[in-house]
GUVO-443786 format. One line per field, with one value per residue (C-alpha): z, x, y; residue in one letter. Coordinates in pm, 1 decimal, always signed. Layout:
BEGIN
Z: Z, ...
X: X, ...
Y: Y, ...
aa: a, ...
END
This chain:
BEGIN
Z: +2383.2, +2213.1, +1974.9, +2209.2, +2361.6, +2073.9, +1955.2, +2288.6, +2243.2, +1941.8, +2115.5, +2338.6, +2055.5, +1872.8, +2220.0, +2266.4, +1871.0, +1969.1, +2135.4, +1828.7, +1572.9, +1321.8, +1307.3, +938.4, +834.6, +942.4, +839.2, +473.7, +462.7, +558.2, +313.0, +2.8, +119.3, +146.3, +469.7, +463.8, +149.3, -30.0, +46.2, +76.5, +188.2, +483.6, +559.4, +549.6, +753.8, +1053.8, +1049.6, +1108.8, +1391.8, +1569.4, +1603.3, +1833.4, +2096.5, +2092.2, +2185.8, +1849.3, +1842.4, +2027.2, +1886.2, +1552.5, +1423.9, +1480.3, +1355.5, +1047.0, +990.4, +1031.6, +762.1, +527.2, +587.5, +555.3, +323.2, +122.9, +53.7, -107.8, -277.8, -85.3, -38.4, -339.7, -255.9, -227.2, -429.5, -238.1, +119.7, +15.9, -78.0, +112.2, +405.8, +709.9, +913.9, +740.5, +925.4, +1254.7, +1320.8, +1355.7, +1556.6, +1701.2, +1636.6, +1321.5, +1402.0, +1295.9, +963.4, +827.6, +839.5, +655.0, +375.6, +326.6, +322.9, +70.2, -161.3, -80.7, -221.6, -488.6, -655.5, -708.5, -988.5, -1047.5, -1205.0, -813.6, -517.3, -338.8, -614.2, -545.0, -170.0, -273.4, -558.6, -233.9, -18.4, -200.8, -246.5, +90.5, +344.1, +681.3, +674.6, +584.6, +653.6, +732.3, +389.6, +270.4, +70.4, +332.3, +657.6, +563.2, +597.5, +888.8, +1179.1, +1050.1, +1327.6, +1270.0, +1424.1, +1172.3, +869.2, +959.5, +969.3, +653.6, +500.2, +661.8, +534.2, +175.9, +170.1, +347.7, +599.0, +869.6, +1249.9, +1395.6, +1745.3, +1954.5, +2266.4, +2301.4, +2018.8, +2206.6, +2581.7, +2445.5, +2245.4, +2635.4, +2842.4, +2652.4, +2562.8, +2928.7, +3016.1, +2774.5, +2859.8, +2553.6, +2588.7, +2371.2, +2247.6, +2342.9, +2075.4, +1800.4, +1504.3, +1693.6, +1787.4, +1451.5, +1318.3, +1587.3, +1497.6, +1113.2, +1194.5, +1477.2, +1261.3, +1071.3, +1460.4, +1622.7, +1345.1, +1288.7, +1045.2, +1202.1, +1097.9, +1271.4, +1589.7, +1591.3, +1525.1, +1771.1, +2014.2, +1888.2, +1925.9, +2250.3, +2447.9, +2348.8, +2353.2, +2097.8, +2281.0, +2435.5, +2108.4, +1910.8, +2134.0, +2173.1, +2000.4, +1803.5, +1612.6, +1354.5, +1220.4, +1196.8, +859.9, +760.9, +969.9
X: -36.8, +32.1, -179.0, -449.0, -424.6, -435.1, -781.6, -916.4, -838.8, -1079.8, -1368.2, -1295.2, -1367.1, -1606.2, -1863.1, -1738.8, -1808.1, -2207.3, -2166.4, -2108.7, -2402.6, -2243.0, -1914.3, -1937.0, -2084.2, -1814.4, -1521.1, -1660.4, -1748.0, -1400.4, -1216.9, -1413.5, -1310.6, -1677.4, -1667.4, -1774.9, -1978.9, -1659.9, -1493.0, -1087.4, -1084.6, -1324.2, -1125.1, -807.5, -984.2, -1090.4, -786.0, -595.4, -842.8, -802.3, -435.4, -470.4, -616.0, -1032.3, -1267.0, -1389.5, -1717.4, -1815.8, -1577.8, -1380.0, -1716.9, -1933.7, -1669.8, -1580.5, -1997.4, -2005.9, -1758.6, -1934.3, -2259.3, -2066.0, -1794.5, -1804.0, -2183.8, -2178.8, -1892.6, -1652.6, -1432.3, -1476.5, -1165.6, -810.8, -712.9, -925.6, -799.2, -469.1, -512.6, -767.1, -667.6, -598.0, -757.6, -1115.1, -1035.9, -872.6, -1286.3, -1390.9, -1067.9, -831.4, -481.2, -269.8, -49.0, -324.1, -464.7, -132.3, -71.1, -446.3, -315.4, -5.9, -167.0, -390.4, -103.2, +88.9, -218.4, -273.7, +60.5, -116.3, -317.2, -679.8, -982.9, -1098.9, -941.8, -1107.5, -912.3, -587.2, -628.1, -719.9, -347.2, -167.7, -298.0, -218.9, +143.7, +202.5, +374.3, +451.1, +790.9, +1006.3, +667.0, +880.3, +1026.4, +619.1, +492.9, +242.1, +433.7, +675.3, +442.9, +506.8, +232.4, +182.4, +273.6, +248.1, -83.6, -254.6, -52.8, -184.5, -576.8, -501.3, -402.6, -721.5, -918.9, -763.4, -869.5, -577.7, -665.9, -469.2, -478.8, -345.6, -200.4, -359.6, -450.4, -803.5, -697.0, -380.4, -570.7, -866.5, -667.9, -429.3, -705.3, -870.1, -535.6, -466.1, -748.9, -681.2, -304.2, -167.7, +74.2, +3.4, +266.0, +298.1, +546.6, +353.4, +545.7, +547.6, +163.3, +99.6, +228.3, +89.7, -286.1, -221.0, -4.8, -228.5, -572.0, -633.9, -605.2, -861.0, -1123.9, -1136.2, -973.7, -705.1, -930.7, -1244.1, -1007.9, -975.7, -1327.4, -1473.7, -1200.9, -1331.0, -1749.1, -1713.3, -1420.3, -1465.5, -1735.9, -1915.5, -2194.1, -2361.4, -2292.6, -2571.8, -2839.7, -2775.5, -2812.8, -2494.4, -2630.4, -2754.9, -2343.1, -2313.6, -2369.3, -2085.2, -1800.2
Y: -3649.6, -3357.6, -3380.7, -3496.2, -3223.3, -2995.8, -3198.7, -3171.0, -2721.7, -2784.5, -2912.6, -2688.3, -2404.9, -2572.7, -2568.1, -2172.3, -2063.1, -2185.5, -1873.2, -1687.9, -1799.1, -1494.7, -1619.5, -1794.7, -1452.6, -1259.4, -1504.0, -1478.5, -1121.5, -1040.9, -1353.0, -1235.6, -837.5, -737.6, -602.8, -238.1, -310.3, -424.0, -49.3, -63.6, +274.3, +196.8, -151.7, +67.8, +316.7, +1.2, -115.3, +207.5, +334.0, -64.8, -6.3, +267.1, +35.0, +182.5, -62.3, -212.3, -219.1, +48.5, +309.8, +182.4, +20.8, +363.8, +582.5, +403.4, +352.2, +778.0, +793.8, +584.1, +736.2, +1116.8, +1074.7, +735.3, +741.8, +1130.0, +1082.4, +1279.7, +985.5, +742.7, +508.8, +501.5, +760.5, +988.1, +864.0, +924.2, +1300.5, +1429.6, +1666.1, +1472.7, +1749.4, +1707.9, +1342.9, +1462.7, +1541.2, +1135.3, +1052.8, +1302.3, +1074.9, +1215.0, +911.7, +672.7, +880.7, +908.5, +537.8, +495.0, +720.5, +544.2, +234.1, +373.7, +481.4, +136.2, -59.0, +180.7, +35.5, -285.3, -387.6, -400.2, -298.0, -162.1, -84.8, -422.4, -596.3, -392.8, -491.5, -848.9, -831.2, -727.5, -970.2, -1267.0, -1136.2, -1088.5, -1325.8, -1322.6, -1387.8, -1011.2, -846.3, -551.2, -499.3, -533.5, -209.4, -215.1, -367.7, -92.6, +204.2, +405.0, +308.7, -29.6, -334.7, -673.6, -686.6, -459.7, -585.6, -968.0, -798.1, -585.2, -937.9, -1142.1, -855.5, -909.3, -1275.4, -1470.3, -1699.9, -1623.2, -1463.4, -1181.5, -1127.1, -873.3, -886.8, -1052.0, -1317.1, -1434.7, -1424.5, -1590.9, -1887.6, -1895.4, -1915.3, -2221.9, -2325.1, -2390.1, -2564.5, -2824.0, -2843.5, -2674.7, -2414.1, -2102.3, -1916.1, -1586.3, -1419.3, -1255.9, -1454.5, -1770.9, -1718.1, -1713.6, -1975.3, -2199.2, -2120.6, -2154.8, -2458.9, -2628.4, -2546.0, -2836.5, -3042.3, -2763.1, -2830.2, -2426.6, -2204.4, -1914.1, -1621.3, -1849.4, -1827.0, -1475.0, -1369.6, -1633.2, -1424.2, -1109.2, -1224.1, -1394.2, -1234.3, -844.7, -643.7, -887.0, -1059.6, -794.7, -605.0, -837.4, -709.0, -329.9, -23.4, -90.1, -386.2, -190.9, -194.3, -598.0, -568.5, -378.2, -572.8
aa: x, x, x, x, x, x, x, x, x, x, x, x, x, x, x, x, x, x, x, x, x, x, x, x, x, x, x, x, x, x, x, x, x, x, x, x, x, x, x, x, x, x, x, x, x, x, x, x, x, x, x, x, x, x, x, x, x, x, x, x, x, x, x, x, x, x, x, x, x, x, x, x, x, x, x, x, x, x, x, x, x, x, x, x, x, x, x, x, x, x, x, x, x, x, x, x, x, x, x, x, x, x, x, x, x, x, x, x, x, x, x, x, x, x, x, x, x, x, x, x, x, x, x, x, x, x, x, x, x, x, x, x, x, x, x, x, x, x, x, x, x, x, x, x, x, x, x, x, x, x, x, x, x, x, x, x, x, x, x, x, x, x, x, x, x, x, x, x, x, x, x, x, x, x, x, x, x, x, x, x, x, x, x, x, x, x, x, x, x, x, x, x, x, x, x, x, x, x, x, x, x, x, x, x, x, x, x, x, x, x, x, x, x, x, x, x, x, x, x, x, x, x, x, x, x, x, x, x, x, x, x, x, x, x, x
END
């Protein structure tokens, strides 16, 4: 029954992600790192500005595209090495939380310890290193700032194929969950493990759960049709 149920969650999903016509676009951009043009420093950059809680892609997705078009694309910030160094308050101006640059730049130097011919590589060399279990202890689960939540979308964005438990993910995957009598966990670890675990039943890769969450339970619908759809190709 149980995993009749579970089967019965992925049809479920599969009729939801015709919702979300992207959704193969965005899985692969993010598993092959290419999101932001292939730019660790901007991935670094999302992923510190989505911890603070802001509304993705109405304010993480227009203030990461300003620093691109500001910083990244003249050269100010080149990668890594740059985000590390450069003066937090030449940052402070795109998001006033010293909390969340400070975690970006020692992400930056964390990654920066890994090998590789680019920094998308050195993001990629930590990536496939990392594991969920002692994420703590993690050069990069170990910088200051950095929850579980944003370590697990750090990791997706490296290339591993895995979820991460914030808010939308785990109430979207609940409220489907409960219409086809599965219970969900709701413990971050044991959430987790249940998508990664339960995937090959639904029919749909973790990181296709949490970006069908992301399209169709956030902002991202209405997002396809307004004036911020002119930033879908970078995420």
């Amino acid at each position: 029954m149980a995993d009749e149920n579970l089967r019965r969650l992925g049809r479920r999903l599969r009729e939801v992600s015709s919702r979300a016509p992207h959704l193969r676009t965005f899985t692969e951009r993010c598993l092959n790192s290419m999101r932001w043009g292939g730019s660790a420093a901007l991935m670094v950059i999302d992923a510190a500005l989505t911890s603070t809680g802001l509304s993705y892609f109405t304010a993480v997705v227009p203030k990461v595209a300003a620093i691109k078009e500001e910083l990244v694309d003249p050269g100010a910030l080149r990668g890594l090495e740059d985000l590390a160094r450069l003066d937090v308050d030449r940052l402070m101006r795109y998001w006033r939380n010293r909390r969340a640059w400070e975690a970006a730049q020692g992400i930056a130097r964390a990654l920066l310890r890994f090998p590789g011919p680019d920094d998308r590589s050195r993001l990629r060399a930590w990536a496939s290193s990392s594991r969920l279990e002692g994420w703590r202890s993690d050069p990069v689960g170990s910088v200051k700032g950095v929850g579980l939540v944003t370590y697990q979308y750090l990791r997706m964005m490296g290339g591993v194929d895995t979820t991460m438990p914030d808010r939308v993910v785990k109430a979207f995957l609940a409220r489907l969950g409960g219409e086809a009598g599965v219970s969900v966990p709701t413990r971050d670890m044991e959430f987790i493990r249940f998508v990664e675990e339960a995937s090959p039943v639904l029919g749909l890769r973790p990181i296709e759960v949490t970006w069908l969450a992301w399209l169709v339970d956030s902002e991202g619908e209405k997002v396809m049709s307004t004036r911020y759809s002119r930033y879908l190709d970078y995420v």
